[in-house]
Biopython code that builds the backbone (N, CA, C, O; Angstrom):
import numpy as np
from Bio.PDB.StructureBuilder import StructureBuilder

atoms = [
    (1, "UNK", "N", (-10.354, -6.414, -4.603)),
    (1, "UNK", "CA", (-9.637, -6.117, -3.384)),
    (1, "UNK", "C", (-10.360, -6.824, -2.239)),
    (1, "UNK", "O", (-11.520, -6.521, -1.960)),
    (2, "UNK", "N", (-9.790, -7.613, -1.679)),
    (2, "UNK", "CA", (-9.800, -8.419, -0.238)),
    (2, "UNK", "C", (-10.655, -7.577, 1.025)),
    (2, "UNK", "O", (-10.720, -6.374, 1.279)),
    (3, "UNK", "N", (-10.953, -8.154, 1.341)),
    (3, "UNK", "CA", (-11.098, -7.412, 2.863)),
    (3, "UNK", "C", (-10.136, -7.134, 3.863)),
    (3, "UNK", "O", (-10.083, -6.158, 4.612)),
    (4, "UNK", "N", (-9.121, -8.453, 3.756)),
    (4, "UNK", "CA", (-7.876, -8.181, 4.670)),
    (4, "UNK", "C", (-7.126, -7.237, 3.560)),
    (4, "UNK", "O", (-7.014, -6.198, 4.211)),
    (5, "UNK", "N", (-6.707, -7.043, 2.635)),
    (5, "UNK", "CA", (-6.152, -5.954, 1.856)),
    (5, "UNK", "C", (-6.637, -4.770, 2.477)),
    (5, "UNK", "O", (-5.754, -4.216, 3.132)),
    (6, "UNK", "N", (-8.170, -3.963, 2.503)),
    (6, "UNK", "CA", (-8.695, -2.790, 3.270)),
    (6, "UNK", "C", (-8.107, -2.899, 4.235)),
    (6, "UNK", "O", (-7.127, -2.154, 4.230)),
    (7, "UNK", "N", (-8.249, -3.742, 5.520)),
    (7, "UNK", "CA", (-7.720, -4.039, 6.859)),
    (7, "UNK", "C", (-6.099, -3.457, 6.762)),
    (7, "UNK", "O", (-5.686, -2.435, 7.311)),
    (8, "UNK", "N", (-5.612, -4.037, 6.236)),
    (8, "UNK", "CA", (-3.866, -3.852, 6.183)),
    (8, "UNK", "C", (-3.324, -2.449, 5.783)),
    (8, "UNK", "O", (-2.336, -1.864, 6.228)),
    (9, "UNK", "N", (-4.449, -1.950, 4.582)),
    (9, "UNK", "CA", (-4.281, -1.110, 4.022)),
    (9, "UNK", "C", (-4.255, 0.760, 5.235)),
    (9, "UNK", "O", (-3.485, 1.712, 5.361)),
    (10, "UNK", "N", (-5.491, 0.360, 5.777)),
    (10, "UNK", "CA", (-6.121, 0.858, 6.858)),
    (10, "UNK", "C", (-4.764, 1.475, 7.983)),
    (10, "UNK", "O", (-4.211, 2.540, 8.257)),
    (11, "UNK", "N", (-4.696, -0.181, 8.422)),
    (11, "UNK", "CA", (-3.628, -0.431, 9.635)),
    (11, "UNK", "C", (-2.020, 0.134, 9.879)),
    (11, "UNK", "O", (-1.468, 0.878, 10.689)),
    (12, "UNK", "N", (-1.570, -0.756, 8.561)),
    (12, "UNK", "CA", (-0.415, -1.269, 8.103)),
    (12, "UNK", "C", (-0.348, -0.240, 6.592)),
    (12, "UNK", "O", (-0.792, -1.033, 5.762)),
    (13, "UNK", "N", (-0.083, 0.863, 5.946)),
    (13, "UNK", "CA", (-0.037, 0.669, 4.343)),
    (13, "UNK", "C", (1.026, 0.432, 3.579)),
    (13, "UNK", "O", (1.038, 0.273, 2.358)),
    (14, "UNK", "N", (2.307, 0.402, 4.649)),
    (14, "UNK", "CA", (3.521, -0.176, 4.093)),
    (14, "UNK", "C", (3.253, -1.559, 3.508)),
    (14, "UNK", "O", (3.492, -2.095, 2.425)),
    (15, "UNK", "N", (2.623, -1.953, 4.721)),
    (15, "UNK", "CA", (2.772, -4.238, 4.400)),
    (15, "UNK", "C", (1.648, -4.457, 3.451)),
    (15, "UNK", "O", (1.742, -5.529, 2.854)),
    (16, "UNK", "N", (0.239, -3.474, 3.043)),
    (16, "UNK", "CA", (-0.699, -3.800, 2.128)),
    (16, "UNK", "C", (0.166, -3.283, 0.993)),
    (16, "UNK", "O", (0.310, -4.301, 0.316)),
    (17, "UNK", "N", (0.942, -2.143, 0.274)),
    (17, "UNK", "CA", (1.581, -2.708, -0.273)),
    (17, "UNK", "C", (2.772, -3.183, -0.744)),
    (17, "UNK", "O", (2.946, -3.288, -1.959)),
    (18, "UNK", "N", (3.485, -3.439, -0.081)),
    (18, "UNK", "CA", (4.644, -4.816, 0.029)),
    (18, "UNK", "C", (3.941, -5.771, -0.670)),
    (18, "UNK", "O", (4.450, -6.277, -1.670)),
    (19, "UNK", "N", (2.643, -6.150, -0.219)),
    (19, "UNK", "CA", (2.052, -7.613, -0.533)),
    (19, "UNK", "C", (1.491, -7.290, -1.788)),
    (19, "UNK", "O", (1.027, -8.260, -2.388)),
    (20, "UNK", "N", (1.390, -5.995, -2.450)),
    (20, "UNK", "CA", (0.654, -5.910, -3.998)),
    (20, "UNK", "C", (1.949, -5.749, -4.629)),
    (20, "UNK", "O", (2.424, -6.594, -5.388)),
    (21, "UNK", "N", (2.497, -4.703, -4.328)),
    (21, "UNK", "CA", (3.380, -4.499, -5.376)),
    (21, "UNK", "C", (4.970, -4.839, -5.292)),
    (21, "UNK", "O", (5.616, -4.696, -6.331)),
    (22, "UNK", "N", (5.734, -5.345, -3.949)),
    (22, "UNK", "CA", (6.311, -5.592, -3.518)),
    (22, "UNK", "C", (7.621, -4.843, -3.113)),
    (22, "UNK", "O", (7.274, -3.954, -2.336)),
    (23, "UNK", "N", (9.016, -4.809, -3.301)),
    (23, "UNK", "CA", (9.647, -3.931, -3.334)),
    (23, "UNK", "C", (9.941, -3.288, -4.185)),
    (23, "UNK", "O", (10.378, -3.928, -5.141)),
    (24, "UNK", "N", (9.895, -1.834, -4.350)),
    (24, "UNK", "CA", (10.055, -1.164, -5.512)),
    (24, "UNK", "C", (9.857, 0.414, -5.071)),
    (24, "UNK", "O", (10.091, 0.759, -3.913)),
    (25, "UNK", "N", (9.529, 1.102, -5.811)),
    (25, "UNK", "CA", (8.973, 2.194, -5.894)),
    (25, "UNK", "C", (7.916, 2.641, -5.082)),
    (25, "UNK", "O", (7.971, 3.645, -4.373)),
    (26, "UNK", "N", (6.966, 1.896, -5.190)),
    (26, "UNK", "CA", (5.709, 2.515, -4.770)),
    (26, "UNK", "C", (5.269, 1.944, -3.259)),
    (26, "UNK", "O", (4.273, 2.313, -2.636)),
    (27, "UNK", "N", (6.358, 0.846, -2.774)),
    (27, "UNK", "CA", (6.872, 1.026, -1.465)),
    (27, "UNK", "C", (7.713, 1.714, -0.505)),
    (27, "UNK", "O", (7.886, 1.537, 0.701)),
    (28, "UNK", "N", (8.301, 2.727, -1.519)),
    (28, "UNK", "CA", (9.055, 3.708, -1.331)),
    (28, "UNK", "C", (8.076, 5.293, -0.871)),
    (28, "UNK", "O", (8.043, 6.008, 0.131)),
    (29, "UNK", "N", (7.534, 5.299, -1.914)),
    (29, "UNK", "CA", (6.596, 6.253, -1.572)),
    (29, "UNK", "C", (5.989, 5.885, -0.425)),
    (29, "UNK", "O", (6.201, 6.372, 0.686)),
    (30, "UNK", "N", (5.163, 4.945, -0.725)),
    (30, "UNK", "CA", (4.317, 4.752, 0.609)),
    (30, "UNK", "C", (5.264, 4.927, 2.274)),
    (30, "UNK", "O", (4.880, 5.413, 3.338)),
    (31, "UNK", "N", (6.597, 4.299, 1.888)),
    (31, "UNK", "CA", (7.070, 4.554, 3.435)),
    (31, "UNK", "C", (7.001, 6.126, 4.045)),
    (31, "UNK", "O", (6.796, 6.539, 5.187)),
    (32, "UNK", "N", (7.261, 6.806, 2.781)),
    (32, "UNK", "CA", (7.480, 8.422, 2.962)),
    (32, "UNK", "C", (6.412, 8.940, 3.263)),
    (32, "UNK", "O", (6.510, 9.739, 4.194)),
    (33, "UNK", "N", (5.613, 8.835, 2.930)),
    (33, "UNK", "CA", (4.177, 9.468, 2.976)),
    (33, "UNK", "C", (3.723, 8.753, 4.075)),
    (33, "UNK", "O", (2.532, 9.018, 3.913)),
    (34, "UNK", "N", (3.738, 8.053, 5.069)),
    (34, "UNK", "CA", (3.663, 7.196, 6.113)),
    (34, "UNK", "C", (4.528, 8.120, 6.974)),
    (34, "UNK", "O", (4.010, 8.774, 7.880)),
    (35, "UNK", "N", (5.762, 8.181, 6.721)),
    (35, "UNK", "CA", (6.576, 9.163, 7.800)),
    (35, "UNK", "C", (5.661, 10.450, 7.986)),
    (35, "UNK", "O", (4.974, 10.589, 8.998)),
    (36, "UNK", "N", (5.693, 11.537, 6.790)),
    (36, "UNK", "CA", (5.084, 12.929, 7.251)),
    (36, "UNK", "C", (3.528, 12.673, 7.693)),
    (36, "UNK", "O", (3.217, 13.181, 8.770)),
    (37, "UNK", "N", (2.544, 11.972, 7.014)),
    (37, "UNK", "CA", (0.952, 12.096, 7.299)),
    (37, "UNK", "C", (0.455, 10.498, 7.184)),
    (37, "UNK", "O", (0.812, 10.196, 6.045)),
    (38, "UNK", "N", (-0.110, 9.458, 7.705)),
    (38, "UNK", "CA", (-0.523, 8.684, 7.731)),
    (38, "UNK", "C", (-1.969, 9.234, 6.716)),
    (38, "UNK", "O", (-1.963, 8.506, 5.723)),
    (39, "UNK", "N", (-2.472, 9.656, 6.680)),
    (39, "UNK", "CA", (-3.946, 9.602, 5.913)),
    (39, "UNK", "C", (-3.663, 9.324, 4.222)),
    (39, "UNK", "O", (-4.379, 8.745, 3.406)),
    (40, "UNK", "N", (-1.992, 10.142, 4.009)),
    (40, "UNK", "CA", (-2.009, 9.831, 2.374)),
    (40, "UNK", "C", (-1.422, 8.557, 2.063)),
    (40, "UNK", "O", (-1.677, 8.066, 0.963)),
    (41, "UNK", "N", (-0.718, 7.985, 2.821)),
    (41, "UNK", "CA", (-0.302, 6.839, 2.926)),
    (41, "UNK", "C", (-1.301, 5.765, 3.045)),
    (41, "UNK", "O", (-0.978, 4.634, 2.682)),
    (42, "UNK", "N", (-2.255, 5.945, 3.423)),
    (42, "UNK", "CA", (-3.744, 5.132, 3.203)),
    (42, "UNK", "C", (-4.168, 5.227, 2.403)),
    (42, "UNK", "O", (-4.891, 4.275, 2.108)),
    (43, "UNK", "N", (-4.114, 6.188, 1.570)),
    (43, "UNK", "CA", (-5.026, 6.677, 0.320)),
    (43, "UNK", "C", (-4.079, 6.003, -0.599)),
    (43, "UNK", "O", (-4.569, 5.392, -1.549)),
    (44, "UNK", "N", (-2.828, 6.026, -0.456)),
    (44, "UNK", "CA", (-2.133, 5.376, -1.394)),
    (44, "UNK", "C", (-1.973, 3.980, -1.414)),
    (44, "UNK", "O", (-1.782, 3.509, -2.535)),
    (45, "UNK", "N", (-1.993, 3.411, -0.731)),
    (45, "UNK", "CA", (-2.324, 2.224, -0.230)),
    (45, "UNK", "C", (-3.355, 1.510, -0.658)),
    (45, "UNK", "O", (-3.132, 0.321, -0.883)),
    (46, "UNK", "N", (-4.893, 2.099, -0.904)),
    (46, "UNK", "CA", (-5.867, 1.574, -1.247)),
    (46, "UNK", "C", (-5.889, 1.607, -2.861)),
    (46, "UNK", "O", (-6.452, 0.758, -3.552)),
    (47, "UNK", "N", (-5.163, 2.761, -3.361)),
    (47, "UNK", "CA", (-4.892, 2.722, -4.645)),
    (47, "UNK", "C", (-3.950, 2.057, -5.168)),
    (47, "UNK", "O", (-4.042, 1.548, -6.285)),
    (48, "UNK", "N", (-2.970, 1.984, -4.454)),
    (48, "UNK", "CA", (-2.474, 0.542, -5.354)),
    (48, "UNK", "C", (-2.900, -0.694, -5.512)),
    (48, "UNK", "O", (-2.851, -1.442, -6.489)),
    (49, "UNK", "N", (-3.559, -0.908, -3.862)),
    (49, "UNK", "CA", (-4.249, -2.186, -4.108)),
    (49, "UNK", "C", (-5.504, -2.671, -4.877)),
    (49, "UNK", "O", (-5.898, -3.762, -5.291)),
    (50, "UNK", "N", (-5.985, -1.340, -4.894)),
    (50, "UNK", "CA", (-7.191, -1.229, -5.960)),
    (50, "UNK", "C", (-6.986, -1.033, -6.981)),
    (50, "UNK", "O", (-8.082, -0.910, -7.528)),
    (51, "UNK", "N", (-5.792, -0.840, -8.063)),
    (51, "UNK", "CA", (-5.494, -0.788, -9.393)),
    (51, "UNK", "C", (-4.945, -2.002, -10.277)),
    (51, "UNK", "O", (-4.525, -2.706, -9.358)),
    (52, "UNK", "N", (-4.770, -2.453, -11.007)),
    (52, "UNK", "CA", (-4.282, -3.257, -11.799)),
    (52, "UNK", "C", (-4.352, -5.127, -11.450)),
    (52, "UNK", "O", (-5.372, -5.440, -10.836)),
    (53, "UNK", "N", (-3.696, -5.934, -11.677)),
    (53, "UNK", "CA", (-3.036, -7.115, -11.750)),
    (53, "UNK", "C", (-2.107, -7.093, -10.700)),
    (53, "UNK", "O", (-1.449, -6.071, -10.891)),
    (54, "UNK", "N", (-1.507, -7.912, -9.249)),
    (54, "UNK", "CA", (-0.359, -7.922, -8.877)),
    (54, "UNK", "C", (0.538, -8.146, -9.401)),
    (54, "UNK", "O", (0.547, -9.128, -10.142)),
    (55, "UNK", "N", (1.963, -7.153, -9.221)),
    (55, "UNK", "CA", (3.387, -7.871, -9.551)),
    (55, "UNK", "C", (4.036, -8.549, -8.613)),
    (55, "UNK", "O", (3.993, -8.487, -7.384)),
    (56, "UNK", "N", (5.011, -9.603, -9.801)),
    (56, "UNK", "CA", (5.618, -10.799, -8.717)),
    (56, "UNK", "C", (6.226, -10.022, -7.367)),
    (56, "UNK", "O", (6.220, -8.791, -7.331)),
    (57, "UNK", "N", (6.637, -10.645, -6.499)),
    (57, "UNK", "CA", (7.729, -9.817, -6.002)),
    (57, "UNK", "C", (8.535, -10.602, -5.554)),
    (57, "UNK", "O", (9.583, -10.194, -5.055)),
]
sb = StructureBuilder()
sb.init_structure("model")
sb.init_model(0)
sb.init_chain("A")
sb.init_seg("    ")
for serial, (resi, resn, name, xyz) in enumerate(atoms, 1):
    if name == "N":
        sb.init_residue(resn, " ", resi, " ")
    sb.init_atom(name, np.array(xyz, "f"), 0.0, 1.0, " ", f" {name:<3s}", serial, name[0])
structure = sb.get_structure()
């Protein structure tokens, strides 16, 4: 994981991951969890970007 990934992740956790996992699901979540509490939306954020291989998008 990047440093600008943390940064975005931090900032932004919709667009950190957009840029890992792209549209799908787990940009879905993240928007939601962004609406009610920003802190889990970070947490989720760092975990996607911190798990696996990227998918295309």
């Amino acid at each position: 994981m990047s440093l600008l990934q943390i940064i975005l992740s931090v900032i932004l956790p919709p667009v950190a991951v957009f840029l890992k996992a792209g549209v799908g699901a787990q940009l879905l979540i993240n928007i939601v969890l962004c609406f009610f509490f920003w802190l889990p939306a970070v947490i989720h954020a760092l975990w996607v970007n911190a798990k696996g291989e990227a998918q295309p998008v």
